[in-house]
PyMOL CGO cylinders between C-alpha atoms (Angstrom):
from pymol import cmd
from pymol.cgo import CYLINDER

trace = [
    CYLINDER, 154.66, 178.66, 57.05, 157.53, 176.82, 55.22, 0.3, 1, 1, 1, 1, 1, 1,
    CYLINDER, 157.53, 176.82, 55.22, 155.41, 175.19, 51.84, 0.3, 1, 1, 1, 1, 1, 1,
    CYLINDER, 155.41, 175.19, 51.84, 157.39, 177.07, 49.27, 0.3, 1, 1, 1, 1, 1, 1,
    CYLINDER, 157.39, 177.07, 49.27, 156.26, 178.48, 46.02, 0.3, 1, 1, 1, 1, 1, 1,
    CYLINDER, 156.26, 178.48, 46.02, 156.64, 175.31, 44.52, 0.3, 1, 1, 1, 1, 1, 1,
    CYLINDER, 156.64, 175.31, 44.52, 154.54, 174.07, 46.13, 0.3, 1, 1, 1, 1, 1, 1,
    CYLINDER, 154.54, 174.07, 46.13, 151.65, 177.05, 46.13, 0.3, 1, 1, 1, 1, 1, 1,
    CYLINDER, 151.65, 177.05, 46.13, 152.10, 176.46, 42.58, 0.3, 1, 1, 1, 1, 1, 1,
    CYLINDER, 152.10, 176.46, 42.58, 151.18, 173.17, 42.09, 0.3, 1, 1, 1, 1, 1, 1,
    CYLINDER, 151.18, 173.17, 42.09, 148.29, 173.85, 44.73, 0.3, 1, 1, 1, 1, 1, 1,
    CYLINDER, 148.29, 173.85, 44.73, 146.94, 176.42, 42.85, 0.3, 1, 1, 1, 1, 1, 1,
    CYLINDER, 146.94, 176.42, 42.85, 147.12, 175.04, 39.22, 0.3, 1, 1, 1, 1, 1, 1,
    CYLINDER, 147.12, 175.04, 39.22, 145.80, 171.79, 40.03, 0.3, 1, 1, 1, 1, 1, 1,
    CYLINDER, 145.80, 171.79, 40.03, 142.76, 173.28, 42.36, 0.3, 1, 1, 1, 1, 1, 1,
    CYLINDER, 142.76, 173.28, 42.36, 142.06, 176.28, 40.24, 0.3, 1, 1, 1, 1, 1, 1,
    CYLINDER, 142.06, 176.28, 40.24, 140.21, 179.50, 41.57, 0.3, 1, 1, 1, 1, 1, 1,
    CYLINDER, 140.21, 179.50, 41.57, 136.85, 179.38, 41.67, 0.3, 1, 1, 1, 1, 1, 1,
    CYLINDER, 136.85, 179.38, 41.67, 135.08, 182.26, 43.13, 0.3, 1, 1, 1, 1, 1, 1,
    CYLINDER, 135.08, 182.26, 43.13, 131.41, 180.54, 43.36, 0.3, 1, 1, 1, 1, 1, 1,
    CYLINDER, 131.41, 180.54, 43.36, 130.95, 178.01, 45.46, 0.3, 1, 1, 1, 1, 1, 1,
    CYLINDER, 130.95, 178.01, 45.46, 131.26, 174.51, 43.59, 0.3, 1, 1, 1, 1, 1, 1,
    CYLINDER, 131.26, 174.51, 43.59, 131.33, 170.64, 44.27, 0.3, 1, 1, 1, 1, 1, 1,
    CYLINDER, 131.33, 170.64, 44.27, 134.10, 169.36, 43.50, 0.3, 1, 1, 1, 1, 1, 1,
    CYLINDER, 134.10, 169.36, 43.50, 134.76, 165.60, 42.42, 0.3, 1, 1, 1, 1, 1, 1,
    CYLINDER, 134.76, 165.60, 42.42, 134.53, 163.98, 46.01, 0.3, 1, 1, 1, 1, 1, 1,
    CYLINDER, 134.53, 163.98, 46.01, 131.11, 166.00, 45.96, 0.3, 1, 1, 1, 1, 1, 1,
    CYLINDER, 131.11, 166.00, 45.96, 132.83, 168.40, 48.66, 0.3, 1, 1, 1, 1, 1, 1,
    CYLINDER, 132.83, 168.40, 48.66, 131.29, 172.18, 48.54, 0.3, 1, 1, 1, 1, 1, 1,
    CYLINDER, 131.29, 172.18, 48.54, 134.33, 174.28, 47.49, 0.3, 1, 1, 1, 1, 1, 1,
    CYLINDER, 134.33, 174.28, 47.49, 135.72, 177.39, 46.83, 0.3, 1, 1, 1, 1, 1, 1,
    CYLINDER, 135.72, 177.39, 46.83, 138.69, 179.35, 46.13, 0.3, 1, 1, 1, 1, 1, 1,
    CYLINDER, 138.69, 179.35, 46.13, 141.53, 177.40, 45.76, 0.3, 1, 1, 1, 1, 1, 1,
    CYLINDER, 141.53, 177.40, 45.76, 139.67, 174.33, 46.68, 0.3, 1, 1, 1, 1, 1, 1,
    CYLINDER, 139.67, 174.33, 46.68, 138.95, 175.82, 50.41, 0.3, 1, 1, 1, 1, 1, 1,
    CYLINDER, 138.95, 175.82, 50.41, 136.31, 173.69, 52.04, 0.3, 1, 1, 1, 1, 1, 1,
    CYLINDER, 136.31, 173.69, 52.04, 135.08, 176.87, 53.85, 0.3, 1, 1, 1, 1, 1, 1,
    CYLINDER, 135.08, 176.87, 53.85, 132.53, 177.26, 51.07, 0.3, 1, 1, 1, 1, 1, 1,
    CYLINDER, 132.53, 177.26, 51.07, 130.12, 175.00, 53.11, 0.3, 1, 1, 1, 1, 1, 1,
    CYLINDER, 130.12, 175.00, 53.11, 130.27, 177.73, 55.69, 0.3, 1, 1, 1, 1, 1, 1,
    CYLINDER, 130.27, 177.73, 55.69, 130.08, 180.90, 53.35, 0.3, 1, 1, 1, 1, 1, 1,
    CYLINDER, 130.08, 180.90, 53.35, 127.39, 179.41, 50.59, 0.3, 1, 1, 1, 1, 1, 1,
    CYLINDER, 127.39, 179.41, 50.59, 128.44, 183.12, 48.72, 0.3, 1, 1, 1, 1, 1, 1,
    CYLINDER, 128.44, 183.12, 48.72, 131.11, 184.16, 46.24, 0.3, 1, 1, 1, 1, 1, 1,
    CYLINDER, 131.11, 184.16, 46.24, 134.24, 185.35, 47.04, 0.3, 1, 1, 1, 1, 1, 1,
    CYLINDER, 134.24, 185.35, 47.04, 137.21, 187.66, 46.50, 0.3, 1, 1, 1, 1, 1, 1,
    CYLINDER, 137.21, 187.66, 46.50, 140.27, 187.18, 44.88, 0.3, 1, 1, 1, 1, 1, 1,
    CYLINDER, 140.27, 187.18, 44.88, 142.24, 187.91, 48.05, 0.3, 1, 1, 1, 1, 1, 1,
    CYLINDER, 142.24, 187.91, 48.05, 139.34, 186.08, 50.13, 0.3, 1, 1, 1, 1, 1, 1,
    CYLINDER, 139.34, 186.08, 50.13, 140.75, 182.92, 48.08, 0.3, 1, 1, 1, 1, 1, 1,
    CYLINDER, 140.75, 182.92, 48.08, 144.67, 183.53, 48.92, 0.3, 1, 1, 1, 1, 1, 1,
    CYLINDER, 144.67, 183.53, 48.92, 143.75, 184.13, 52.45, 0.3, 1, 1, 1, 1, 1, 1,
    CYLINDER, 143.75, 184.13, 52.45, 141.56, 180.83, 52.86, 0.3, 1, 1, 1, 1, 1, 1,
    CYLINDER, 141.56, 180.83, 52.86, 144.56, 178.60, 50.84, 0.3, 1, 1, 1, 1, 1, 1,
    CYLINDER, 144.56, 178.60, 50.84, 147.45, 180.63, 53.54, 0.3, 1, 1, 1, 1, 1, 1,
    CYLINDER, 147.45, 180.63, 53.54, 144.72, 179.46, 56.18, 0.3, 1, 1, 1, 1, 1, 1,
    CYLINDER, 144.72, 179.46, 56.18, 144.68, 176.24, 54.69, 0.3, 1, 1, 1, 1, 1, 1,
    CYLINDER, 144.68, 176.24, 54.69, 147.70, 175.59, 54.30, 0.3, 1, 1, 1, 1, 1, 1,
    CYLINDER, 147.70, 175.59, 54.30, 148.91, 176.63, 57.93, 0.3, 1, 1, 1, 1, 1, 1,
    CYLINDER, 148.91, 176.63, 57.93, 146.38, 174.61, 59.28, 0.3, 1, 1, 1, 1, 1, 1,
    CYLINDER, 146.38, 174.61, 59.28, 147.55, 171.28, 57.14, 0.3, 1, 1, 1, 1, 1, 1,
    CYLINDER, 147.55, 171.28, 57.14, 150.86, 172.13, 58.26, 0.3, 1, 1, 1, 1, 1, 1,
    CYLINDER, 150.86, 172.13, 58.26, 150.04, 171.88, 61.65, 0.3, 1, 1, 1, 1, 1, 1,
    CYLINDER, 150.04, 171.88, 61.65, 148.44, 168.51, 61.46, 0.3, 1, 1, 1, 1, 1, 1,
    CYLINDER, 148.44, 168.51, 61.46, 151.83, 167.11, 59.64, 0.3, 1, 1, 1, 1, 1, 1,
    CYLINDER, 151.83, 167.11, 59.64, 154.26, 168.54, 62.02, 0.3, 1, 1, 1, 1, 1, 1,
    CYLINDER, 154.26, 168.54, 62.02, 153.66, 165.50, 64.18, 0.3, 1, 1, 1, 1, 1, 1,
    CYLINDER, 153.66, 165.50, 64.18, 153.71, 162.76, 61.80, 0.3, 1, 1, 1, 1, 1, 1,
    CYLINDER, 153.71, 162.76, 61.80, 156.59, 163.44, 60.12, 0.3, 1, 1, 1, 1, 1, 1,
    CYLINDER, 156.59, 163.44, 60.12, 159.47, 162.43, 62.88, 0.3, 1, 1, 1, 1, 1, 1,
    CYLINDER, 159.47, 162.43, 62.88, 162.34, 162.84, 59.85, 0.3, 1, 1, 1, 1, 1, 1,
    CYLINDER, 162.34, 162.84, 59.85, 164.12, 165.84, 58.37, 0.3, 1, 1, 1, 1, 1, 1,
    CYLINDER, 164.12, 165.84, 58.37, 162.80, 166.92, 55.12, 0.3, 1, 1, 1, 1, 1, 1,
    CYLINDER, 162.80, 166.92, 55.12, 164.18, 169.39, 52.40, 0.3, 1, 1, 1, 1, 1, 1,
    CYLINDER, 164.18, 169.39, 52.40, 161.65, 172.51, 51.71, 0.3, 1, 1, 1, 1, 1, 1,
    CYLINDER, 161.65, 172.51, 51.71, 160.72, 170.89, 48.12, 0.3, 1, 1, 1, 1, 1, 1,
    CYLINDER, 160.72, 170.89, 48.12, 159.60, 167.50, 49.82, 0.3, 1, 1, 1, 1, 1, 1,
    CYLINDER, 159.60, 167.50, 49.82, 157.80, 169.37, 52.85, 0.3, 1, 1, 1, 1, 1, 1,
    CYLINDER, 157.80, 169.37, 52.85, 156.11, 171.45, 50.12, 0.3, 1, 1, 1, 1, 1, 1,
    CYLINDER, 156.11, 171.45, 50.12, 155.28, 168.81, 48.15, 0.3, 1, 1, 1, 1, 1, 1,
    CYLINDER, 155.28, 168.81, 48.15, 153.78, 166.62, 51.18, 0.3, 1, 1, 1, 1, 1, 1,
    CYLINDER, 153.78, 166.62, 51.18, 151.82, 169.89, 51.62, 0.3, 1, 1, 1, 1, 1, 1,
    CYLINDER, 151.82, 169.89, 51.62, 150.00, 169.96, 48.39, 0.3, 1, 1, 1, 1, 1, 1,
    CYLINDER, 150.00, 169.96, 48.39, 149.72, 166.00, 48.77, 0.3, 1, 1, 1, 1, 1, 1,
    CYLINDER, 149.72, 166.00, 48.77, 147.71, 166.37, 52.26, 0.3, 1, 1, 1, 1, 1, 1,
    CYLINDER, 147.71, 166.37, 52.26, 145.78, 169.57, 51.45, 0.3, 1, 1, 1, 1, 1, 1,
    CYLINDER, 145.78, 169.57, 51.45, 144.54, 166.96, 48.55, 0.3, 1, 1, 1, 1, 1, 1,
    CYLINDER, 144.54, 166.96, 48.55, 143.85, 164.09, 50.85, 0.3, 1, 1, 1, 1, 1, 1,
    CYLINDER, 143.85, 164.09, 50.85, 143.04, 164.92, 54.14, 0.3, 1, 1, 1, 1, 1, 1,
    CYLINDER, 143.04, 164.92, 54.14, 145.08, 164.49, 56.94, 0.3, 1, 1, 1, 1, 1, 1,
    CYLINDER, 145.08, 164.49, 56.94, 143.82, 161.33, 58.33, 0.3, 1, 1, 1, 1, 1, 1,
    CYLINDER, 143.82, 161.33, 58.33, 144.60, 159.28, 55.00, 0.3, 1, 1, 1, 1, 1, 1,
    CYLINDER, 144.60, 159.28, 55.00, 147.81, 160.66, 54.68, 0.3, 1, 1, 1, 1, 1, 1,
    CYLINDER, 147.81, 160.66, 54.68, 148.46, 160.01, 58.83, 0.3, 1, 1, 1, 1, 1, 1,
    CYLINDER, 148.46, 160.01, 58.83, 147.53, 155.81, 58.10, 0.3, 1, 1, 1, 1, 1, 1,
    CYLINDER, 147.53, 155.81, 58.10, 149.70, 155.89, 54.48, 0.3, 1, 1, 1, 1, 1, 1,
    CYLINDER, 149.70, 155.89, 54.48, 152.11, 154.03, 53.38, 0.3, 1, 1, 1, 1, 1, 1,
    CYLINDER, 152.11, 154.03, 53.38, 153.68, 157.02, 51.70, 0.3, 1, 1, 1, 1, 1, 1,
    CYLINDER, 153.68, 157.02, 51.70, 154.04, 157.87, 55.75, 0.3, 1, 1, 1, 1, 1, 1,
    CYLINDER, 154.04, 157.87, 55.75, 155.55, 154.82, 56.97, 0.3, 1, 1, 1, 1, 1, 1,
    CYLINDER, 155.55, 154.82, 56.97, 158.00, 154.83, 53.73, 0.3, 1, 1, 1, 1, 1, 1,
    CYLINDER, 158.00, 154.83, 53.73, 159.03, 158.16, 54.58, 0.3, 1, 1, 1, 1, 1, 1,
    CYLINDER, 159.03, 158.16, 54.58, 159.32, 158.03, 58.37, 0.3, 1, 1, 1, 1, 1, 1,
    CYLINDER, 159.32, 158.03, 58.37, 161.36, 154.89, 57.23, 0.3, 1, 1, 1, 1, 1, 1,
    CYLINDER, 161.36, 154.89, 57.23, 164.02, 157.09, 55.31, 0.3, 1, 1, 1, 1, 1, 1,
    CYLINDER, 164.02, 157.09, 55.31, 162.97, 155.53, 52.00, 0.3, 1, 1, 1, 1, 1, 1,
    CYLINDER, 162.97, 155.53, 52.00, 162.80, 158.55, 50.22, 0.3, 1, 1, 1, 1, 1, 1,
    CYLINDER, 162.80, 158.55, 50.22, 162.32, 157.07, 46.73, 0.3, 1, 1, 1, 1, 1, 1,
    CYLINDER, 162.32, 157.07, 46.73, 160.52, 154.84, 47.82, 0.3, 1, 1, 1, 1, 1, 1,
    CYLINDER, 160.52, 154.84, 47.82, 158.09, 157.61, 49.37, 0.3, 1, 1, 1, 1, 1, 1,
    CYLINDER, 158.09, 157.61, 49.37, 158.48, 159.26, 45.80, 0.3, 1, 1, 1, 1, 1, 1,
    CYLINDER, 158.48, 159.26, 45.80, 156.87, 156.10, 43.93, 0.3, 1, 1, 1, 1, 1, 1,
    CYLINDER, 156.87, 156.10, 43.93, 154.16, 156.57, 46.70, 0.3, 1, 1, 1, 1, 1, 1,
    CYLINDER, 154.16, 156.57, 46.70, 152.64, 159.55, 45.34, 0.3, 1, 1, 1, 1, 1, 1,
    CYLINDER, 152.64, 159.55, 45.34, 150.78, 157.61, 42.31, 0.3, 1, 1, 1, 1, 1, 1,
    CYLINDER, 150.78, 157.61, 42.31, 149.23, 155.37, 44.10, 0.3, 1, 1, 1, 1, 1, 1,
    CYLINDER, 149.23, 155.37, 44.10, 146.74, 158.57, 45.45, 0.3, 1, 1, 1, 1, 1, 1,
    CYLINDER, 146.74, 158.57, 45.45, 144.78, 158.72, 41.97, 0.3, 1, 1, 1, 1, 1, 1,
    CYLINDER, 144.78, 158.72, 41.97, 141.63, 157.43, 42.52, 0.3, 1, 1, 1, 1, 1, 1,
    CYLINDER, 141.63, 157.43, 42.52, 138.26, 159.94, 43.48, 0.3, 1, 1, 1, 1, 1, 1,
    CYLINDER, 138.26, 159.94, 43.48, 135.33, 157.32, 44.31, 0.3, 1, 1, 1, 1, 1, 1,
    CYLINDER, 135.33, 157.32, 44.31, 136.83, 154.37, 42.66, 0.3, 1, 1, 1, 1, 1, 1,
    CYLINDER, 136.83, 154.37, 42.66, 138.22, 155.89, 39.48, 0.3, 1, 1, 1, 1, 1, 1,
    CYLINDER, 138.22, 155.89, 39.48, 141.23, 157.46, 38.45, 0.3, 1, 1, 1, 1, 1, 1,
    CYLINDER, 141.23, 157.46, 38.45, 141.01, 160.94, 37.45, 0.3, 1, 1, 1, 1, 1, 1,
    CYLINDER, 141.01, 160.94, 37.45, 143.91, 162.32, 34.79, 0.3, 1, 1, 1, 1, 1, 1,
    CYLINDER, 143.91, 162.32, 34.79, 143.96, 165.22, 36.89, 0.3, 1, 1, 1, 1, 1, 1,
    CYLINDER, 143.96, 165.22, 36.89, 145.34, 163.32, 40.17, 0.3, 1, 1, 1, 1, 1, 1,
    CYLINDER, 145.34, 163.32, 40.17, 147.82, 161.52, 38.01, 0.3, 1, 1, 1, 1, 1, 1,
    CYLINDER, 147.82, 161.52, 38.01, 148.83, 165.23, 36.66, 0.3, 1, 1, 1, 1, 1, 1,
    CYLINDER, 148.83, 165.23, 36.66, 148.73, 166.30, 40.26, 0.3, 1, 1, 1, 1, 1, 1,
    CYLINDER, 148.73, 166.30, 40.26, 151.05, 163.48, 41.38, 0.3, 1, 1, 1, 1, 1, 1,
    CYLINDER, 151.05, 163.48, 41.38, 153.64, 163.58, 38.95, 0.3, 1, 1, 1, 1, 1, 1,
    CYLINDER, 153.64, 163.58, 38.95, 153.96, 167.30, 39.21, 0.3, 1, 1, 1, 1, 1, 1,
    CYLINDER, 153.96, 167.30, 39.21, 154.42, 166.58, 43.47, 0.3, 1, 1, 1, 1, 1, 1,
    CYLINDER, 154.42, 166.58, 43.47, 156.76, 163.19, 42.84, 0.3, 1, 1, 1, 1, 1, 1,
    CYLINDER, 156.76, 163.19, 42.84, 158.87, 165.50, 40.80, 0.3, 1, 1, 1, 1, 1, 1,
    CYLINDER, 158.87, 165.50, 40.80, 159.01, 168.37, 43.71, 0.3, 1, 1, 1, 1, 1, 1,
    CYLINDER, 159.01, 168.37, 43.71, 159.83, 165.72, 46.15, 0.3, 1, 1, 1, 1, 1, 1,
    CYLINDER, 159.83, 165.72, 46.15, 162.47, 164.18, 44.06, 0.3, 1, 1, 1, 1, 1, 1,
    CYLINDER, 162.47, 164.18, 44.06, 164.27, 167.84, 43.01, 0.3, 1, 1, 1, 1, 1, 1,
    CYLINDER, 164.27, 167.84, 43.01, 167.22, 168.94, 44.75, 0.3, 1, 1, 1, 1, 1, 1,
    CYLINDER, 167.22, 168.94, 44.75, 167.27, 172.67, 46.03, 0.3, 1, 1, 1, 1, 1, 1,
]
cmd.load_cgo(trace, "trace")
């Protein structure tokens, strides 16, 4: 796994633990650190249930980026891509501009990128604009 603990961080502030079972925003049964294995479980959880679905999670979300990104990227913008895509699915972030930009080698350009994903069902929330700023400045820091 290579998402650094910059970018747990942000994953884990902006999601939150929850150890019931909740819906979150998108109306999405959650749990944990905003695992969609709740669906599955329908129970509470464990503390350590909730780190190992999020290392799951994240393994699996690395997986599905490996192949779409086809440029070299530093361990803060990986990470930061990371908590983006664990956030909006793999199959927006494989048709985004944010994507394309980046593939591109337009690195600040791919930076301004991350506020355009704001919106849950048609409104922006404060706490994707939070979210954002707190991954556009990951992105953008130098190791």
């Amino acid at each position: 796994m290579r998402c650094n603990s910059q970018g747990f961080a942000i994953i884990k502030k902006f999601e939150g633990l929850k150890l019931q079972p909740y819906l979150c925003p998108a109306g999405i049964l959650t749990v944990g650190y905003g695992s969609t294995k709740a669906g599955k479980l329908g129970r509470a959880i464990t503390s350590e249930e909730a780190e190992k679905f999020l290392t799951d999670d994240i393994e699996t979300i690395e997986k599905q980026m490996t192949p779409l990104i086809r440029v070299e990227v530093t361990d803060n913008e990986w990470s930061a891509l990371v908590s983006l895509v664990f956030n909006i699915g793999a199959g927006n972030f494989k048709i985004s501009t944010l994507l394309r930009l980046l593939n591109s080698k337009e690195k600040k350009e791919t930076a301004e990128q991350f506020s355009r994903w704001v919106f849950c069902q048609g409104k922006i929330l404060k706490g994707l604009q939070d979210r954002r700023q707190a991954e556009k400045e990951l992105f953008l820091k130098i190791s």
